[in-house]
C-alpha positions in Angstrom: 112.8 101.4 91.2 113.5 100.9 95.2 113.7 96.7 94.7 116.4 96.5 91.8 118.8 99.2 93.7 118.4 97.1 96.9 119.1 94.1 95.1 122.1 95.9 93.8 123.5 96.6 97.2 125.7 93.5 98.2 127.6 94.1 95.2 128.4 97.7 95.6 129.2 96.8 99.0 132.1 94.3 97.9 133.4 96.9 95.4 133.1 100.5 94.4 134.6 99.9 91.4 131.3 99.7 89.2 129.7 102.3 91.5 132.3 104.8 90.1 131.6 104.5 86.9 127.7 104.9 87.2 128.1 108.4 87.1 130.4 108.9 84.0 129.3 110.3 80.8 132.6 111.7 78.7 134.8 110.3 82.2 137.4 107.6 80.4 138.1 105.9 83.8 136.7 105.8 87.3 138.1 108.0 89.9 137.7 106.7 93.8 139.5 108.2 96.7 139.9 107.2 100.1 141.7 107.9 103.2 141.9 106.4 106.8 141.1 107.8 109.8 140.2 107.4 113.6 139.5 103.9 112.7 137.2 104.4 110.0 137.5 105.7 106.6 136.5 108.7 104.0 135.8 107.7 100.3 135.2 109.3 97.7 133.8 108.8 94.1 133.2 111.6 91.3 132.5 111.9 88.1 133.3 115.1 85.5 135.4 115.4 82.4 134.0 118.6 80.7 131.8 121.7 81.3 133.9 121.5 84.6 134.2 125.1 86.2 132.9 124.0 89.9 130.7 127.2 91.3 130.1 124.1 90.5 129.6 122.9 87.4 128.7 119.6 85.5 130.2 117.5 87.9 128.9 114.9 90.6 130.9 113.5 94.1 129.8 111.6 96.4 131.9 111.2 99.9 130.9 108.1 102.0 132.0 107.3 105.9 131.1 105.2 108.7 132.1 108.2 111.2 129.5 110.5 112.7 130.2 113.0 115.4 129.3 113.2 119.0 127.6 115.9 120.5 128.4 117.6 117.3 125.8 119.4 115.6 125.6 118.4 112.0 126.6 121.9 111.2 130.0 121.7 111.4 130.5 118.8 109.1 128.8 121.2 106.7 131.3 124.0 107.5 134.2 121.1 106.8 133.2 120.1 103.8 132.7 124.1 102.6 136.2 124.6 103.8 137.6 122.1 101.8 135.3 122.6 99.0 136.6 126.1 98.2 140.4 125.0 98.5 139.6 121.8 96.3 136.5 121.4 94.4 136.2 125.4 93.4 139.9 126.0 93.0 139.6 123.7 89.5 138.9 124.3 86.3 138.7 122.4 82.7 136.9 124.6 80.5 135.1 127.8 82.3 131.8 126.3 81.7 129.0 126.2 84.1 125.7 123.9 84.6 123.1 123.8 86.9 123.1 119.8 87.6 126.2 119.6 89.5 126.3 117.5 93.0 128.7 117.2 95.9 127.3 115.4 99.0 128.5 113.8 102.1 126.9 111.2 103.9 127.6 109.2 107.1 126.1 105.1 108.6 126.6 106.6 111.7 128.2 103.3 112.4 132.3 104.6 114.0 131.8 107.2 116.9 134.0 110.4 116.7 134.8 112.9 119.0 134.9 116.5 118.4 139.1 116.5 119.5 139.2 114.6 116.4 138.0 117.0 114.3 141.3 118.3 112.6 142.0 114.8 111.7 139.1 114.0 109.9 139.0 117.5 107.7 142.9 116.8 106.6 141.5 113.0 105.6 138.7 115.1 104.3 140.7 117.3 102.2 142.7 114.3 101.2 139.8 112.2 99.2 138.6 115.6 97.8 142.1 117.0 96.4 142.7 113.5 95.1 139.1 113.3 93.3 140.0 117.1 92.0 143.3 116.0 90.5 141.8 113.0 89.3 138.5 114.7 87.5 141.0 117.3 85.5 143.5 114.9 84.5 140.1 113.4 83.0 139.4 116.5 81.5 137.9 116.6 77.9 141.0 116.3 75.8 143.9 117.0 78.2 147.5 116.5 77.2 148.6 118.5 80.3 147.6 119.2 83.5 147.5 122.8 84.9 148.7 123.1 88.5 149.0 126.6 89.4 150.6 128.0 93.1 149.7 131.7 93.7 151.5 133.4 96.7 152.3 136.6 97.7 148.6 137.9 97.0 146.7 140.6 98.8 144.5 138.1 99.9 142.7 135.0 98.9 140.4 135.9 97.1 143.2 137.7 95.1 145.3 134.4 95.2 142.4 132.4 93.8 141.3 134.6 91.4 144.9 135.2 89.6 144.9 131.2 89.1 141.7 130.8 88.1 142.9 133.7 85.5 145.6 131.7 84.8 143.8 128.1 83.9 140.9 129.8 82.2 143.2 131.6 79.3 142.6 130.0 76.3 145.6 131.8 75.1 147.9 130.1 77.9 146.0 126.7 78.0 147.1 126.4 74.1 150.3 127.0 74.9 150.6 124.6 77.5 149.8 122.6 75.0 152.0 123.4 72.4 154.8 122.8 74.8 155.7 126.6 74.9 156.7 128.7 78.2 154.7 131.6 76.9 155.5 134.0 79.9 154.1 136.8 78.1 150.8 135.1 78.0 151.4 134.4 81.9 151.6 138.0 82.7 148.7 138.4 81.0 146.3 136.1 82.8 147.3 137.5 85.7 147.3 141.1 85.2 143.9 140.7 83.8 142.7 139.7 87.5 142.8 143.9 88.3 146.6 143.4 89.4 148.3 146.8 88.9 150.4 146.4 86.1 153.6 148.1 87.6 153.5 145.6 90.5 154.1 142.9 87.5 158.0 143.4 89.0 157.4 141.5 91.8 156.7 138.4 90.5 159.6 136.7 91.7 158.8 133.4 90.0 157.0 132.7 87.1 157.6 129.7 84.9 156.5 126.2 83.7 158.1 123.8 83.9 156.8 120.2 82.7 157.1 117.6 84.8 155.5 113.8 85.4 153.2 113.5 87.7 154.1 111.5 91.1 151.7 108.9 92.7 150.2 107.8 89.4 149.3 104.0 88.6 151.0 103.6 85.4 150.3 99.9 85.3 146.1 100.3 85.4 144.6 100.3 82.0 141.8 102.7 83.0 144.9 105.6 83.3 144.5 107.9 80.3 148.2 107.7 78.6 148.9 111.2 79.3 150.3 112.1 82.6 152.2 115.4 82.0 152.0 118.0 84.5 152.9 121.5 83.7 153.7 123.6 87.5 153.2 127.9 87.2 154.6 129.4 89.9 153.5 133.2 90.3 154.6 135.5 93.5 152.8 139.0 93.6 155.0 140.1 96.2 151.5 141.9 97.4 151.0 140.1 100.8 151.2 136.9 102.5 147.5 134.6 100.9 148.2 131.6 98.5 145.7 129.6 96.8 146.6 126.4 94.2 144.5 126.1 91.6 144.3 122.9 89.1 143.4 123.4 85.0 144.3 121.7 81.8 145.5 122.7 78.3 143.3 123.4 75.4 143.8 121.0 72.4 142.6 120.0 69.6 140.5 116.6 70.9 139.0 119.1 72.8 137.7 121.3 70.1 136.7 117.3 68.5 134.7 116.3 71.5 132.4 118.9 71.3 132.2 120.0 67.9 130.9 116.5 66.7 128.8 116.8 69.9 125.1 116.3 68.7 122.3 117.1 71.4 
């Protein structure tokens, strides 16, 4: 079908709004990032509401720029984009589930030349579209009330860090009590001594709590914003070392259980 998605190119040009939404399958509203830099510009588009556990999962993004390097092999963009990955993309979860058909790719016009000085610049925009697609995708998630955003510090390391959150978001026992409103600590300390973190060190948590908050930055006047905007903050410190990781999840309710129960294949 090469002649009707040529056609279609003047108008995804104009707007990305429609391009967005291409994608969607349980999505309720499109999620476009962008950010500015060295006079040309990253953006972002993704699409992924459930079966979201990015090693990846179920999921599909798509980042866009003008900018191409100079004299830089095409190997480091690849190495960018796996940096941020693993601090945005793979530090997210909605449901544990995994898929085979999940997609993240970048692509460049090679229209805005960029010099390898410029580098740090460009991963930080980088980072930027990709967090904001993240936070977008599980604020999306199937059924969410409340957004998950966990801050592990003080860990051993980061794949310590990382995996403590992902403990964290992935309880089903914790995500319903995020959404029953209830500061179940107990629950808390489970998650994360379940990640092979001795139990007597437990102690040196310093900080470990949630507290529900609003969300910042969100446009409540667009219609395509899902009403609930809730975000629930766990902070945990091991007191093990000096690694951090953040890590983004949502609650377990019952529209999720709805979704895909009535599902029919």
């Amino acid at each position: 079908p090469v002649e009707p998605i040529i056609n279609a190119l003047p108008s995804l040009v104009e707007s990305l709004q429609d391009t967005s939404i291409l994608p969607a399958a349980s999505d309720l509203y499109p999620k476009i990032r962008s950010a500015d830099v060295c006079g040309g510009r990253i953006v972002g588009i993704a699409k992924g509401a459930g079966m979201v556990e990015p090693n990846m999962a179920t999921m599909l993004s798509y980042i866009l720029t003008g900018i191409y390097y100079l004299s830089v092999p095409r190997e480091l963009l690849r190495q960018l984009l796996a940096e941020v990955v693993e601090q945005t993309y793979n530090s997210m979860s909605v449901d544990t589930d995994e898929s085979t058909s999940d997609t993240l790719a970048i692509v460049s016009s090679d229209q805005i030349p960029f010099d390898v000085d410029d580098t740090d610049a460009f991963r930080a925009a980088l980072y930027d579209v990709c967090a904001g697609l993240c936070e977008d995708i599980v604020r999306n998630g199937e059924g969410a009330h409340h957004v998950m955003r966990v801050v592990v510090t003080g860990a051993a390391d980061e794949v310590q860090a990382k995996g403590v959150g992902k403990s964290i978001v992935n309880s089903p026992l914790l995500k319903c009590a995020v959404a029953g409103n209830d500061p179940n600590v107990g629950r808390l300390v489970m998650a994360v001594c379940s990640q092979d973190v001795e139990k007597e060190l437990v102690q040196h948590m310093k900080k470990a709590q949630l507290t529900e908050t609003t969300r910042g930055g969100v446009d409540h006047t667009s219609r395509d914003y899902p009403p609930h905007d809730h975000m629930v903050e766990i902070q945990v410190d091991l007191g093990l070392g000096n690694a951090t990781a953040k890590v983004l999840g949502i609650d377990l309710t019952h529209e999720y259980v709805a979704i895909n129960a009535d599902y029919r294949s």
